[in-house]
N, CA, C and O atoms as a MOPAC input file, in Angstrom:
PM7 MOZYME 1SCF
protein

 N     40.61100 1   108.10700 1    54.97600 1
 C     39.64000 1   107.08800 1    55.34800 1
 C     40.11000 1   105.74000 1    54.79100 1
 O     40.55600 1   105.56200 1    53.65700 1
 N     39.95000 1   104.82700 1    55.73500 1
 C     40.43500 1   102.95400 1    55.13600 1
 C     39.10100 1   102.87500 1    53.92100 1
 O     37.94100 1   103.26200 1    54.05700 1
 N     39.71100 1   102.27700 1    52.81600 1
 C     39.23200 1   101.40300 1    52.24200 1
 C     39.82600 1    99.83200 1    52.17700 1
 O     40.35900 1    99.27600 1    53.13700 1
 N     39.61300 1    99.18500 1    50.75500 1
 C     39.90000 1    97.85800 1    51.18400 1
 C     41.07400 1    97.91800 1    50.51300 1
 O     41.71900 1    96.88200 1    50.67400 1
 N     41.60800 1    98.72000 1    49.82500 1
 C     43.15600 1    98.62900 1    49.63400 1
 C     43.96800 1    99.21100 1    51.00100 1
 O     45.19300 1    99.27500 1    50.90700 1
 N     43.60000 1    99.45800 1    51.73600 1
 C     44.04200 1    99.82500 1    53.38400 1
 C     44.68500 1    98.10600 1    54.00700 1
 O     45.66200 1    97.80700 1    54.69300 1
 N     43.50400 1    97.21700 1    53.32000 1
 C     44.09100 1    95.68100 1    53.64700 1
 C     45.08200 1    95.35600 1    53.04700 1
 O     45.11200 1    96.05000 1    52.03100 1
 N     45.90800 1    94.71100 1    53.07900 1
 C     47.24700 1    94.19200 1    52.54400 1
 C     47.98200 1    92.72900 1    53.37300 1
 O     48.27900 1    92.48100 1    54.54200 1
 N     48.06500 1    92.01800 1    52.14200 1
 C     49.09800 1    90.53900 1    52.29100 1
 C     50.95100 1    91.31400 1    52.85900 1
 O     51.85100 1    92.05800 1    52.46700 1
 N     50.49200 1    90.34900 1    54.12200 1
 C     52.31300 1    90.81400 1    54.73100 1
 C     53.00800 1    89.53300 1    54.37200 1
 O     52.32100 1    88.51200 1    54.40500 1
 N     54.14800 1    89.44900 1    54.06600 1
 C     54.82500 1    87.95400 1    54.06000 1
 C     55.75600 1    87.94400 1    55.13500 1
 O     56.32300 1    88.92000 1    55.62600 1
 N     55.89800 1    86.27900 1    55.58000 1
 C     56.14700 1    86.14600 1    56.63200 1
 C     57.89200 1    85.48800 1    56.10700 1
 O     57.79900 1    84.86300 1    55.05100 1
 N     58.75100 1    85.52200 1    56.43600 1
 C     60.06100 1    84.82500 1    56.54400 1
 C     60.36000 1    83.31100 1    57.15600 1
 O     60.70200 1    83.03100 1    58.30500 1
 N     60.14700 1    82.49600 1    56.13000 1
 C     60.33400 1    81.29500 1    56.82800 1
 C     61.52300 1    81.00300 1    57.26700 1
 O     62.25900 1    81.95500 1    57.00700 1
 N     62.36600 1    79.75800 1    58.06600 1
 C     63.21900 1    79.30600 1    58.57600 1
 C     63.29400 1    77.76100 1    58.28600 1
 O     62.61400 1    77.12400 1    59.09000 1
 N     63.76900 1    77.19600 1    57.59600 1
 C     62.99100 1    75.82700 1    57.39400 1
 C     64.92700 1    75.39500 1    57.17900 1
 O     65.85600 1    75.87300 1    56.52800 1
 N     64.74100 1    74.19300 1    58.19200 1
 C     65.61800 1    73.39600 1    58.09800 1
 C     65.33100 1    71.72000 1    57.98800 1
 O     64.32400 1    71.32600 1    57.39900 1
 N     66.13200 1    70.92600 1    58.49800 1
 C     65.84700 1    69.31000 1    58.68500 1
 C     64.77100 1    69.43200 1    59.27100 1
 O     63.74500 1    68.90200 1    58.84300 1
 N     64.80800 1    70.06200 1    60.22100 1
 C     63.38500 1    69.92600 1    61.61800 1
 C     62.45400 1    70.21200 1    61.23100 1
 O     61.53700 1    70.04200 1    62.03500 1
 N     62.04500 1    70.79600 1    59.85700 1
 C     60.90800 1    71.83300 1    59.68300 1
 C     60.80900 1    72.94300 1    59.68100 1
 O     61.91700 1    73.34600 1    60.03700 1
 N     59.87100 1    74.17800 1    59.42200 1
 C     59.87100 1    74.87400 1    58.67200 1
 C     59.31800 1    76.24700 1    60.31000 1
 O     58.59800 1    75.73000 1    61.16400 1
 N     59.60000 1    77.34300 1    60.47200 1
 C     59.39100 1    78.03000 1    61.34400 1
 C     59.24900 1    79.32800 1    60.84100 1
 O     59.94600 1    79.87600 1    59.98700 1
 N     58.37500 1    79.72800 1    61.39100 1
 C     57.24800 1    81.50400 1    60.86200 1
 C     57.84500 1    82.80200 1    62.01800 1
 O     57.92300 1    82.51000 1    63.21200 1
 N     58.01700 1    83.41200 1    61.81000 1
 C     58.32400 1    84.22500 1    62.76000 1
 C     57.35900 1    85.62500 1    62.65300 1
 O     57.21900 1    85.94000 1    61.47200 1
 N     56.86000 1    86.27800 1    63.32300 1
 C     55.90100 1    87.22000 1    63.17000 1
 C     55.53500 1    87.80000 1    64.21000 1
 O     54.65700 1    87.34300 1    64.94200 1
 N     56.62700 1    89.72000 1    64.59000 1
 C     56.51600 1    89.99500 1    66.08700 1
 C     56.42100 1    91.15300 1    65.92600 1
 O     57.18900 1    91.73800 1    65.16300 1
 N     55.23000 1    91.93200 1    66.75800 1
 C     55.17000 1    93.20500 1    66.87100 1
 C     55.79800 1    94.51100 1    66.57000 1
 O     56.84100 1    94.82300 1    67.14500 1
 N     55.17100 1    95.38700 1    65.60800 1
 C     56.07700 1    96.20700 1    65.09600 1
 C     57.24300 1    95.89900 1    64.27600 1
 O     58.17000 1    96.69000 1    64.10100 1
 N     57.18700 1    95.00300 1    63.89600 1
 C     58.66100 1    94.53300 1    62.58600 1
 C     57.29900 1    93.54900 1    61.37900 1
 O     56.89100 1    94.15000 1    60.38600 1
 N     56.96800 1    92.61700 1    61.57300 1
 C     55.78800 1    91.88000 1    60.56500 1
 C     54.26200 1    92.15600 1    60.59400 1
 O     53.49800 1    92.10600 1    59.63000 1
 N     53.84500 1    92.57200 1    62.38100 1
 C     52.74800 1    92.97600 1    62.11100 1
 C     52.98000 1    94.28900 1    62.67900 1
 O     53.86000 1    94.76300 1    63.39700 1
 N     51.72900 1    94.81300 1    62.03900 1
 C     51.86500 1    96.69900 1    61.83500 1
 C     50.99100 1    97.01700 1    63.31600 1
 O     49.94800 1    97.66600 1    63.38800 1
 N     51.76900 1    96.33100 1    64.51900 1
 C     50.84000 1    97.04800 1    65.78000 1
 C     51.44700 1    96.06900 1    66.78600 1
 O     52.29500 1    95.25100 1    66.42800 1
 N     51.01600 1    96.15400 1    68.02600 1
 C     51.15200 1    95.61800 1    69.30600 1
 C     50.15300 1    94.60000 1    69.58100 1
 O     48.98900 1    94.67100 1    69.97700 1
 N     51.05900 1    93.45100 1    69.20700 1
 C     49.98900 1    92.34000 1    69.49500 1
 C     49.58200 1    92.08200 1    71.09400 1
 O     50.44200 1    91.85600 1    71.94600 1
 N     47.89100 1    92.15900 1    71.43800 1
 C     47.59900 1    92.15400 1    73.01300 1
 C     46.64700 1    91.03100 1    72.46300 1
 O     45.77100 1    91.55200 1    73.15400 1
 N     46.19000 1    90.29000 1    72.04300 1
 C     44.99200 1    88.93000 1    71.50600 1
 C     45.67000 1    87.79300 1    70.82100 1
 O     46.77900 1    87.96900 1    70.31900 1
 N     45.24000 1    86.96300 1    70.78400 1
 C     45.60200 1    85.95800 1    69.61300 1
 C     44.20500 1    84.74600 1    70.04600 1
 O     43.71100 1    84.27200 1    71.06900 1
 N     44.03700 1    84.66800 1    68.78200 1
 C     42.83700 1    83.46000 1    69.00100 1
 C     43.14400 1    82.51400 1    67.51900 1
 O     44.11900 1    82.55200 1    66.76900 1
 N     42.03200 1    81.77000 1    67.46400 1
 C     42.46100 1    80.66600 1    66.37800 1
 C     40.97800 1    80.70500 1    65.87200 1
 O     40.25000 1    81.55000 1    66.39200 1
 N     40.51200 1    79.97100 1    65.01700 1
 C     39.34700 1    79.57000 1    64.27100 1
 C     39.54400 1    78.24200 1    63.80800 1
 O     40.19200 1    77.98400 1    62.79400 1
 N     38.96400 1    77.33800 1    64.57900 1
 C     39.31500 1    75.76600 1    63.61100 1
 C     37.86200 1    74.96300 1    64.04600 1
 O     37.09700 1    75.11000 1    64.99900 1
 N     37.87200 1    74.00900 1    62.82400 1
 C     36.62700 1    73.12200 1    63.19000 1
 C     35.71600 1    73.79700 1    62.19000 1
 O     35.19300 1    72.74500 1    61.82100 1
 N     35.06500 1    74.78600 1    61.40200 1
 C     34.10700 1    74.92100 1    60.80200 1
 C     33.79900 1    74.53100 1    60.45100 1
 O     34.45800 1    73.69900 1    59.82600 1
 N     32.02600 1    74.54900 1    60.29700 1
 C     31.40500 1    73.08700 1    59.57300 1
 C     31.28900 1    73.89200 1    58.19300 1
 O     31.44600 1    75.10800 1    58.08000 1
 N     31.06000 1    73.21600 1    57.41800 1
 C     30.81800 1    73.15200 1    56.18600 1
 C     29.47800 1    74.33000 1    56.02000 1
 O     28.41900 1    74.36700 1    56.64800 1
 N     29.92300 1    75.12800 1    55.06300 1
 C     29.02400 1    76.28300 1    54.56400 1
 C     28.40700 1    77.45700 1    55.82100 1
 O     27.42300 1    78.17600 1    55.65100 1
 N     29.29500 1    77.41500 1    57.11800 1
 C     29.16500 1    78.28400 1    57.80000 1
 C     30.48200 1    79.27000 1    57.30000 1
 O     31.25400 1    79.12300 1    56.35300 1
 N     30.39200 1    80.41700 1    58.43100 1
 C     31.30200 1    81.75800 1    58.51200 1
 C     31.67400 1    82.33900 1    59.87500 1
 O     30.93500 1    82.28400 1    60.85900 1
 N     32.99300 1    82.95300 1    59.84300 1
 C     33.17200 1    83.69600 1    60.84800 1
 C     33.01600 1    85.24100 1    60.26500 1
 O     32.59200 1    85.78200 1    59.24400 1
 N     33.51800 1    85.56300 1    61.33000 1
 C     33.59400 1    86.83400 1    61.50700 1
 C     32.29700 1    87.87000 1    61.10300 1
 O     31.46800 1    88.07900 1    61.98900 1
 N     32.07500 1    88.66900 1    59.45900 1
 C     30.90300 1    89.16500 1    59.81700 1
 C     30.94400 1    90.43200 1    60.64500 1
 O     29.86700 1    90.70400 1    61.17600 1
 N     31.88100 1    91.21400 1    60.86100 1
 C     31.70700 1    92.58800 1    61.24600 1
 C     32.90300 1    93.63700 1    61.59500 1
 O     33.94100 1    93.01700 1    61.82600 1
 N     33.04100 1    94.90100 1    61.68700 1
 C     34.10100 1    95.64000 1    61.46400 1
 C     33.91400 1    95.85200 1    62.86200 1
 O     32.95400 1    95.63400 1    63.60000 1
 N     35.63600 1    96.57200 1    63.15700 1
 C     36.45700 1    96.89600 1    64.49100 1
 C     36.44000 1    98.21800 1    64.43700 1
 O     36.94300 1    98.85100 1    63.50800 1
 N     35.86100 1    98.73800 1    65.43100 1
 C     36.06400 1   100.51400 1    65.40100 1
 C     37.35500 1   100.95100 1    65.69400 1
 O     37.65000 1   102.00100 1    65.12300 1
 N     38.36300 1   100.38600 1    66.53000 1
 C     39.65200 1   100.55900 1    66.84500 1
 C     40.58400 1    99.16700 1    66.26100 1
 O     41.69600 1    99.31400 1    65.75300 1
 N     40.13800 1    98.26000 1    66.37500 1
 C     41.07500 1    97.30700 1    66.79000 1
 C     41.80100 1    96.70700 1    65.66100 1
 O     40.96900 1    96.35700 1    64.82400 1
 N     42.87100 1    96.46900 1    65.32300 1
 C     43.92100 1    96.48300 1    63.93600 1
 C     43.77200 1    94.64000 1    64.24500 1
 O     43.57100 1    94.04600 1    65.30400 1
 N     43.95700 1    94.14500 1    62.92000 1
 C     44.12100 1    92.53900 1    62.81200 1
 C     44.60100 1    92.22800 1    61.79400 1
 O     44.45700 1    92.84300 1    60.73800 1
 N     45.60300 1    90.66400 1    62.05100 1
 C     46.38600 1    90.01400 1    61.00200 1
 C     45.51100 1    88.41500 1    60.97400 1
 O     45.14100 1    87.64100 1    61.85800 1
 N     45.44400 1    88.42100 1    59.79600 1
 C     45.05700 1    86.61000 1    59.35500 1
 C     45.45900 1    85.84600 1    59.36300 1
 O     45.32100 1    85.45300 1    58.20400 1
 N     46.23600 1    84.79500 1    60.12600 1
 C     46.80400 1    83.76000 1    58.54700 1
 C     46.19600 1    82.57000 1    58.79700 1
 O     45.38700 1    82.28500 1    59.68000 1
 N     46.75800 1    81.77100 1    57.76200 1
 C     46.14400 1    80.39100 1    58.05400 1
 C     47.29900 1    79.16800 1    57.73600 1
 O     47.57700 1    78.49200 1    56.74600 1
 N     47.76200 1    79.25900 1    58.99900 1
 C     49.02900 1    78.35100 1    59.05400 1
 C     48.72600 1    76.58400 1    58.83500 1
 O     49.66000 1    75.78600 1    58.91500 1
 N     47.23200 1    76.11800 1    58.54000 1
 C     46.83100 1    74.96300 1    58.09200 1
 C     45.63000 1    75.27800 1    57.00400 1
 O     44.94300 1    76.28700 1    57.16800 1
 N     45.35800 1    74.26900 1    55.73200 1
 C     44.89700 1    74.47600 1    55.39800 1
 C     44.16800 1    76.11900 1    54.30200 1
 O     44.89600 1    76.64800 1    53.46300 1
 N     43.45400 1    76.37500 1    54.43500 1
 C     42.47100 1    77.23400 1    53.65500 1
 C     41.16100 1    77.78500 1    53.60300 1
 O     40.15700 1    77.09200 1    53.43600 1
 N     41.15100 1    79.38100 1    53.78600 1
 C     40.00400 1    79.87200 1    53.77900 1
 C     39.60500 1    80.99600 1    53.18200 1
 O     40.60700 1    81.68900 1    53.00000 1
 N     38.48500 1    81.61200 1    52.72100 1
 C     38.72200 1    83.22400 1    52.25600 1
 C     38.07200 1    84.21700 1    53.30400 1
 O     37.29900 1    84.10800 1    54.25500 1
 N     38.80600 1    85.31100 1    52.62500 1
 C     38.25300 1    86.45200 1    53.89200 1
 C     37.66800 1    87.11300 1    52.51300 1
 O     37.93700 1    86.96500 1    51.32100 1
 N     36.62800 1    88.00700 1    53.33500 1
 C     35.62900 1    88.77400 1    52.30200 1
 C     36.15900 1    90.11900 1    53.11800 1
 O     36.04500 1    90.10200 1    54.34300 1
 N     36.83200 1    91.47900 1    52.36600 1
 C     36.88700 1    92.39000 1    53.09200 1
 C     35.93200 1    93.59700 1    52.04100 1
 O     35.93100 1    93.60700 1    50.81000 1
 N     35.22500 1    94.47800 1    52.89700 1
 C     34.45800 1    95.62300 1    52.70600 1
 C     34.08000 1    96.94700 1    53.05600 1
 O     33.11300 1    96.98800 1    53.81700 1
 N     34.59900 1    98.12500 1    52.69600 1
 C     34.63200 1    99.28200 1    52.93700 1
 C     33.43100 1   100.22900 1    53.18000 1
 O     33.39500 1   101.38600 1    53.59800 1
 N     32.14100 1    99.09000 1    52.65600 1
 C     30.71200 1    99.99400 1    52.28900 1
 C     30.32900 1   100.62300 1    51.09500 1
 O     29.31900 1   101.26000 1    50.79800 1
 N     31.79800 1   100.17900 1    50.18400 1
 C     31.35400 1   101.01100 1    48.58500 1
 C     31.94400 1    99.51500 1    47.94000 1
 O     31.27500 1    98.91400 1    47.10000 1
 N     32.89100 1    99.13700 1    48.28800 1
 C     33.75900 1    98.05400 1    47.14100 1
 C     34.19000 1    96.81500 1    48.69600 1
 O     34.63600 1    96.75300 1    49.84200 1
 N     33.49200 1    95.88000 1    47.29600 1
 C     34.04300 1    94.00000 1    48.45200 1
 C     35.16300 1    93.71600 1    47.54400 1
 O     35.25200 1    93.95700 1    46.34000 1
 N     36.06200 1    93.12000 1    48.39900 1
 C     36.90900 1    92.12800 1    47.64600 1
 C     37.44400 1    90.69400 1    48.34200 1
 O     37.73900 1    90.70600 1    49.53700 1
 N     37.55800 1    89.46400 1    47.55800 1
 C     37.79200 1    88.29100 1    48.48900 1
 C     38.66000 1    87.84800 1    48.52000 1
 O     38.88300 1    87.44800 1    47.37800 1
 N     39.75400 1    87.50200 1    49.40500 1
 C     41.12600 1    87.32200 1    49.46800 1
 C     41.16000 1    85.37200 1    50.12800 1
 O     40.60700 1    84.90700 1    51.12500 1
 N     41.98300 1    84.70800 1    49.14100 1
 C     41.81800 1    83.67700 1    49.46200 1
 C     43.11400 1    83.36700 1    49.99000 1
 O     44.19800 1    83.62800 1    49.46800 1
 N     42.89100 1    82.77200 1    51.10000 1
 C     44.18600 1    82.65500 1    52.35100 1
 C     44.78200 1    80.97500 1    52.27000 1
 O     44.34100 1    79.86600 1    52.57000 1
 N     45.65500 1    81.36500 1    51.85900 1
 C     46.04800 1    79.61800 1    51.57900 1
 C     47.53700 1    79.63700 1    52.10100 1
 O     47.90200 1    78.46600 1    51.99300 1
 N     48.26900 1    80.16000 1    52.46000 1
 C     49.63600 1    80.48900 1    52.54300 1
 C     49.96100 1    80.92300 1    53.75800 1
 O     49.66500 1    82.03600 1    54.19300 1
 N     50.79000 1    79.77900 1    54.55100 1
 C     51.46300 1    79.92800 1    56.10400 1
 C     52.14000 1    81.15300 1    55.95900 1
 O     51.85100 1    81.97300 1    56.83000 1
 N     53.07700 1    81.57200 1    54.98900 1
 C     53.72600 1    82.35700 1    55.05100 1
 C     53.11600 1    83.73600 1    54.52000 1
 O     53.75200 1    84.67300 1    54.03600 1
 N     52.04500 1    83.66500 1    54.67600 1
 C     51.04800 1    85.18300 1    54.57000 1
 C     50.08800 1    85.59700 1    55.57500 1
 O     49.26000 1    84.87700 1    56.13200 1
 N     50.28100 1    86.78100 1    55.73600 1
 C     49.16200 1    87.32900 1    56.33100 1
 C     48.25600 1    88.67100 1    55.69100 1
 O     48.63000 1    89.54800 1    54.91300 1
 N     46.54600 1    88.39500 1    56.52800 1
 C     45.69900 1    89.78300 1    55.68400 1
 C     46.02900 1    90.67200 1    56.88300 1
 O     45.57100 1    90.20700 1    57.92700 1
 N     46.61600 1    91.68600 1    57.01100 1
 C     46.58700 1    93.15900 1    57.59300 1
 C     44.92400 1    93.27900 1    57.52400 1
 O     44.35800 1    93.12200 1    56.44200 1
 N     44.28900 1    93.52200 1    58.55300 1
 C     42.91900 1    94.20000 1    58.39100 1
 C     42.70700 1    95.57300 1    59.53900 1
 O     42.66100 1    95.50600 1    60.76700 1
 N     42.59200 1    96.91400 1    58.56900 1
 C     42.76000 1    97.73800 1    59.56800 1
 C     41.32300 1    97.98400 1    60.70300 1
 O     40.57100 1    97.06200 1    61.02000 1
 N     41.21800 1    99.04000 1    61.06100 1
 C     39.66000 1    98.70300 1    61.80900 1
 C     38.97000 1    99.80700 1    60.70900 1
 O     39.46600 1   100.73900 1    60.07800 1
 N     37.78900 1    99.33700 1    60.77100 1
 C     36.61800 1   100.22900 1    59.99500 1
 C     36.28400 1    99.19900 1    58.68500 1
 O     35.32000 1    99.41700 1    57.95200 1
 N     37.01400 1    98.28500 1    58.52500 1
 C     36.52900 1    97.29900 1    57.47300 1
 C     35.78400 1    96.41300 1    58.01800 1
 O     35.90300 1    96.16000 1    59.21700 1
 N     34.95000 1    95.83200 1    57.28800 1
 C     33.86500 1    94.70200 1    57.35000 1
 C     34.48300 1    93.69200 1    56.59200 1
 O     34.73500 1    93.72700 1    55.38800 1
 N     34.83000 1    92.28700 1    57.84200 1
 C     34.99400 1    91.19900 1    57.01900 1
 C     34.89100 1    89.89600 1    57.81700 1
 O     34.84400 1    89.75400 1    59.03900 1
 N     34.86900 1    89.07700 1    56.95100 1
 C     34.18800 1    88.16300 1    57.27700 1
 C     34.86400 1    86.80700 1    56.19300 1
 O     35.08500 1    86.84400 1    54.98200 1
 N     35.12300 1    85.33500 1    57.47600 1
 C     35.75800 1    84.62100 1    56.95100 1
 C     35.16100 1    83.77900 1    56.69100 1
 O     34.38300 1    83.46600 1    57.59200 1
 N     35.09200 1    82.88700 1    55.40400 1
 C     34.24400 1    81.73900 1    54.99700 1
 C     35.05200 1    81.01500 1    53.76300 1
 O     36.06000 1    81.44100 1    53.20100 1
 N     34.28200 1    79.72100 1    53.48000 1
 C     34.89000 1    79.02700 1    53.09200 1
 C     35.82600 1    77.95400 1    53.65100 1
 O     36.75500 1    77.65500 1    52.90100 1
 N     35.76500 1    77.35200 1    54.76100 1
 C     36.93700 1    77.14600 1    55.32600 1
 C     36.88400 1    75.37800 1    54.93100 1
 O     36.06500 1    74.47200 1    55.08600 1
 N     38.18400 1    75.51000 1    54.37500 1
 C     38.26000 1    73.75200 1    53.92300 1
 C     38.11300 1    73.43200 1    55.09100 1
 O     38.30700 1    74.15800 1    56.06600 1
 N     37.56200 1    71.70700 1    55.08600 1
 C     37.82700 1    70.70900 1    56.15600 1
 C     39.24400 1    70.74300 1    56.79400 1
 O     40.25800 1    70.53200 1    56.12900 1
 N     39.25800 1    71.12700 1    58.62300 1
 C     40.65500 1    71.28000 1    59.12500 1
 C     41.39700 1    72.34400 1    58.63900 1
 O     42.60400 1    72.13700 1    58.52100 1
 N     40.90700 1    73.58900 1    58.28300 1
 C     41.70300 1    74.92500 1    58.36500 1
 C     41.50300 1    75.60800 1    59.36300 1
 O     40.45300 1    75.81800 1    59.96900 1
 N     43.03900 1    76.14700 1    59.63500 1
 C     42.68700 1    77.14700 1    61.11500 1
 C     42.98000 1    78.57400 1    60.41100 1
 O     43.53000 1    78.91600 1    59.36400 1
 N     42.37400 1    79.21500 1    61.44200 1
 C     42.31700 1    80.53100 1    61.15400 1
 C     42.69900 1    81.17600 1    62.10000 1
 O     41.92600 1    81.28000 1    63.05200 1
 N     44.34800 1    81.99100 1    62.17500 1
 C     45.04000 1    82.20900 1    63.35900 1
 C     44.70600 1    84.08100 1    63.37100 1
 O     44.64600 1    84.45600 1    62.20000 1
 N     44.55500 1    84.91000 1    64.06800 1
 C     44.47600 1    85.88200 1    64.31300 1
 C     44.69800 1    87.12400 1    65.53000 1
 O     44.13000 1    87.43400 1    66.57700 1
 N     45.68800 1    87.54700 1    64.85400 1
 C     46.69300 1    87.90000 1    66.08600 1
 C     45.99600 1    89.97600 1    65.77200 1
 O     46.09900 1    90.72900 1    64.80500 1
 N     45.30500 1    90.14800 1    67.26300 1
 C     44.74800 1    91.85000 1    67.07900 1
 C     45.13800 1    92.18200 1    68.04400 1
 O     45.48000 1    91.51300 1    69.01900 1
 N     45.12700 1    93.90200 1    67.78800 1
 C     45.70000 1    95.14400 1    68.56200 1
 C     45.32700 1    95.32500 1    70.00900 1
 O     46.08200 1    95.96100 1    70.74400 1
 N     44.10500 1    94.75600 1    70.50200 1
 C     43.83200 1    95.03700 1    71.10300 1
 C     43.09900 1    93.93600 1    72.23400 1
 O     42.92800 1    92.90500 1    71.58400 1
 N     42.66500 1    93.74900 1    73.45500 1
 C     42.02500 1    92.91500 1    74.58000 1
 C     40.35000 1    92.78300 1    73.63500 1
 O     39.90700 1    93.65200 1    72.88400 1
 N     39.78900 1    91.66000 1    73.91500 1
 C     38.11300 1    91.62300 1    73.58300 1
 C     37.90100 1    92.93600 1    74.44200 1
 O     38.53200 1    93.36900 1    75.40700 1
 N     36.51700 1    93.54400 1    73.59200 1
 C     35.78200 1    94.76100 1    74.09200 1
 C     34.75000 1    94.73100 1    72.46000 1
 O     34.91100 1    94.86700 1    71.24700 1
 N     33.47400 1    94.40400 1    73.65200 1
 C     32.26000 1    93.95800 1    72.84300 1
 C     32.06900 1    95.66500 1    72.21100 1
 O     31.76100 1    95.90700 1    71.04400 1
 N     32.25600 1    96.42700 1    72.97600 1
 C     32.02700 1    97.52500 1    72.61300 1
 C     32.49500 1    98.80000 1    71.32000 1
 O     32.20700 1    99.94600 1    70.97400 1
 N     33.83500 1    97.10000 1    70.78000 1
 C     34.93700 1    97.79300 1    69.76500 1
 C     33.97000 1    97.00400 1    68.00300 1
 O     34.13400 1    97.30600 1    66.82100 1
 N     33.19000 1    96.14400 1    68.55100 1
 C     32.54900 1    95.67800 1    67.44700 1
 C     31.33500 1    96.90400 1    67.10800 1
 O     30.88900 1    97.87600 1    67.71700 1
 N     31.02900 1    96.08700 1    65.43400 1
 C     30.12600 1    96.87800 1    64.72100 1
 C     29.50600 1    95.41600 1    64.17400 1
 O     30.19700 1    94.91400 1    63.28700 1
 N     28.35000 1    94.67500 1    64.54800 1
 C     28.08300 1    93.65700 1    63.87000 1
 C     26.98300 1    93.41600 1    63.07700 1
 O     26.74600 1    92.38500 1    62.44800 1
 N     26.08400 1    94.78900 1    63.16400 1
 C     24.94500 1    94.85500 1    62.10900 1
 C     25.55900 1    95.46400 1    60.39200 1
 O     25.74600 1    96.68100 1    60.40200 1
 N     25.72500 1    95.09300 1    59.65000 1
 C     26.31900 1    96.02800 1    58.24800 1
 C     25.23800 1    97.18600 1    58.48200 1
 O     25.89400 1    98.22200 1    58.58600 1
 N     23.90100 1    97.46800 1    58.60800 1
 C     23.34200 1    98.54900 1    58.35900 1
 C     23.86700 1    99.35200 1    59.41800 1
 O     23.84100 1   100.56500 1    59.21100 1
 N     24.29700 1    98.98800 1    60.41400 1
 C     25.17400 1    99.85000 1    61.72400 1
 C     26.56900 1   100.56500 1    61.07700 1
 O     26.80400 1   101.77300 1    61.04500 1
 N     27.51400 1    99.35200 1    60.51800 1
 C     28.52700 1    99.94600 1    59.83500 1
 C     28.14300 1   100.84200 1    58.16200 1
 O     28.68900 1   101.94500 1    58.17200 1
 N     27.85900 1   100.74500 1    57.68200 1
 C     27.13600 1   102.01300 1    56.97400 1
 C     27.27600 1   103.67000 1    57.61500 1
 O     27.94500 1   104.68900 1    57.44100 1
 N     26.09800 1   103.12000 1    58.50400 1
 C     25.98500 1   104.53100 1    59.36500 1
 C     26.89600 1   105.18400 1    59.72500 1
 O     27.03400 1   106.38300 1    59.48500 1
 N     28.08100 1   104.08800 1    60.71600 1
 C     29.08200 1   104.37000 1    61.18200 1
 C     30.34100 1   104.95300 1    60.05600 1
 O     31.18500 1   105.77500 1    60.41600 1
 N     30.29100 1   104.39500 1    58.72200 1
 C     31.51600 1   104.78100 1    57.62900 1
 C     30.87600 1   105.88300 1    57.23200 1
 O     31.67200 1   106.58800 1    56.61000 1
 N     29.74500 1   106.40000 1    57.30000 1
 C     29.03100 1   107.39300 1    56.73200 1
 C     29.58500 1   108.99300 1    58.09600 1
 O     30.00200 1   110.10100 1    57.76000 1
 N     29.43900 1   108.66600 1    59.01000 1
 C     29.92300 1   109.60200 1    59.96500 1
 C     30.92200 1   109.72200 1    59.98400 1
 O     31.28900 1   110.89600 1    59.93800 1
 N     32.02400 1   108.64000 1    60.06200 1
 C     34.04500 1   108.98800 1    60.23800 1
 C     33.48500 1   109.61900 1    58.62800 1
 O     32.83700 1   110.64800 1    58.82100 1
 N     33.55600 1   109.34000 1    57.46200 1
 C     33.74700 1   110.34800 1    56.43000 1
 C     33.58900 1   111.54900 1    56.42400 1
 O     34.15900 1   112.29400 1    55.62600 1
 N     32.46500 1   112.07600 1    57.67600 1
 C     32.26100 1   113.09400 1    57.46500 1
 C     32.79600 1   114.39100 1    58.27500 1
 O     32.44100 1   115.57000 1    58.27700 1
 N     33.93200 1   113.57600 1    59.05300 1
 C     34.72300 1   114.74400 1    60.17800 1
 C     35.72100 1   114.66400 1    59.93800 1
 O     36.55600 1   115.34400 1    60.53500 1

């Protein structure tokens, strides 16, 4: 069963010459799956949050190639908060964790590259839902 040591910081290999500095990060070699999504998170106002709920299938990487934010990840027994400040990092988040991104300095993006197409049906967005739900995979 995932807990939150299931999450893990990947590092990314920079390339940085005269021109600037270049990330490289491709399916099955940096991230641990088949990237089919990529979205961003930018603009948060002040003392809001994303995210807020666990993936029944769907595998995800973090980073935050501007700026700074933290992710809160949670198993249903133990939280821990991972503060994302580093282009050249990413959070691995497997599915069955609860997390949720906040904090986000003025002008941080929040890049997130997952396993899988949107499917409302792969979310869990009540915590008393995910409970239930970590309470059943434990038990088969």
């Amino acid at each position: 069963m995932v807990n939150i040591d299931s999450c893990r910081l990947i590092d990314f290999q920079d390339r940085i010459d005269e021109r600037g500095g270049l990330v490289i990060a491709e399916a099955f070699k940096e991230i641990p799956f088949e990237i089919r999504r990529v979205f961003y998170l930018f603009n948060i106002p002040d003392e809001k949050s994303r995210g807020a709920h666990a993936h029944r299938e769907c595998h995800q990487v973090l980073i935050a190639p501007s700026g700074h934010f933290t992710v809160e990840v949670d198993d249903g027994i133990n939280r821990r908060r991972i503060l994302m400040d580093d282009p050249l990092k990413g959070l691995y988040i497997p599915p069955c964790i609860w997390a949720s991104e906040l904090l986000f300095e003025p002008n941080a993006v929040c890049l997130v590259l997952a396993s899988d197409n949107y499917d409302e049906s792969d979310y869990i967005r009540s915590y008393d839902d995910y409970l239930s739900f970590r309470s059943i995979r434990s038990t088969r």
